[in-house]
N, C-alpha and C positions, 0 to 999 in steps of 0.2 A: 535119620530123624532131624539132625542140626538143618539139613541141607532142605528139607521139606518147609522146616521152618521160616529159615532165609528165601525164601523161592516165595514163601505165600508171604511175607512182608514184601518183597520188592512187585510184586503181581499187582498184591492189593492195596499197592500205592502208587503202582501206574493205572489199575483201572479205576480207581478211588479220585484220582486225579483227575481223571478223562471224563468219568462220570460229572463230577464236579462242575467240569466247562461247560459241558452239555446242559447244562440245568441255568435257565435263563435267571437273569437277576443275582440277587447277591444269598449267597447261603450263610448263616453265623454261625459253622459251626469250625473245630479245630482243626488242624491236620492229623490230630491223632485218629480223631471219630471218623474223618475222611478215608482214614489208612485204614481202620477197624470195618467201616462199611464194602470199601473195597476188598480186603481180604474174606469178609462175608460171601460176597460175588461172587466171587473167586471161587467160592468153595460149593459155593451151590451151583453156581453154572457148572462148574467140572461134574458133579455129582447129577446133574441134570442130563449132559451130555452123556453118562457113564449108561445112566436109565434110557436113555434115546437111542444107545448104540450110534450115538457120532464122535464119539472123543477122539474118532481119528483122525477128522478133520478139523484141524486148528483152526482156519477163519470162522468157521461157523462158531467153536467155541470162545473165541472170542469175542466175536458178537453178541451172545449168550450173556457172557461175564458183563460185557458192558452196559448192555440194560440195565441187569442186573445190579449194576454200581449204579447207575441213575436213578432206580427207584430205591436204592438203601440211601442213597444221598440224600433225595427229597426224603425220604421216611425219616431220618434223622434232624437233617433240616426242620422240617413241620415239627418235632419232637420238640427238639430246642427251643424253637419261636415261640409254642406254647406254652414251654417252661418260663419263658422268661418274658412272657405277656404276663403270667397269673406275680411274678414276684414283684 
C-alpha cells in the first residue's frame, strides 16, 4: 500500500509537471495542485487503460496520463484564475 502510495506521488508529479509545460503561457497555480492534478491523471488514465484492455502497453498509457495531466492542469489553472479574479 506505502509503495502504491510513493509510486502515485512521484507519477503524478512527473506527469503533473509535464502537463504543466505543455500548457502555453503561465499557470498560478502551486506545485502542490500540480502534483494533486497529475496524480489524478495518473489514476484515471491507468483506470481508463484497465477499461480499454491497453494497460499493457506502457506508451500508450502514458500518453493517456499525460493528456490527462494537461487538461487537470488547465482545469485547475482556469479554477484558480477565477478564484482570484472574483477576490
Amino acid at each position: 500500500m506505502i509503495t502504491f502510495i510513493i509510486s502515485a506521488i512521484i507519477v503524478g508529479a512527473i506527469t503533473g509537471g509535464l502537463g504543466r509545460l505543455l500548457i502555453p503561457g503561465r499557470q498560478d497555480i502551486g506545485w502542490v495542485a500540480t502534483i494533486l492534478a497529475g496524480i489524478v491523471a495518473a489514476l484515471v488514465g491507468t483506470g481508463i487503460a484497465h477499461l480499454l484492455k491497453f494497460a499493457d502497453r506502457t506508451w500508450i498509457v502514458l500518453v493517456v496520463q499525460l493528456v490527462l495531466a494537461v487538461v487537470c492542469v488547465g482545469v485547475v489553472s482556469g479554477l484558480q484564475g477565477k478564484k482570484a479574479g472574483r477576490a
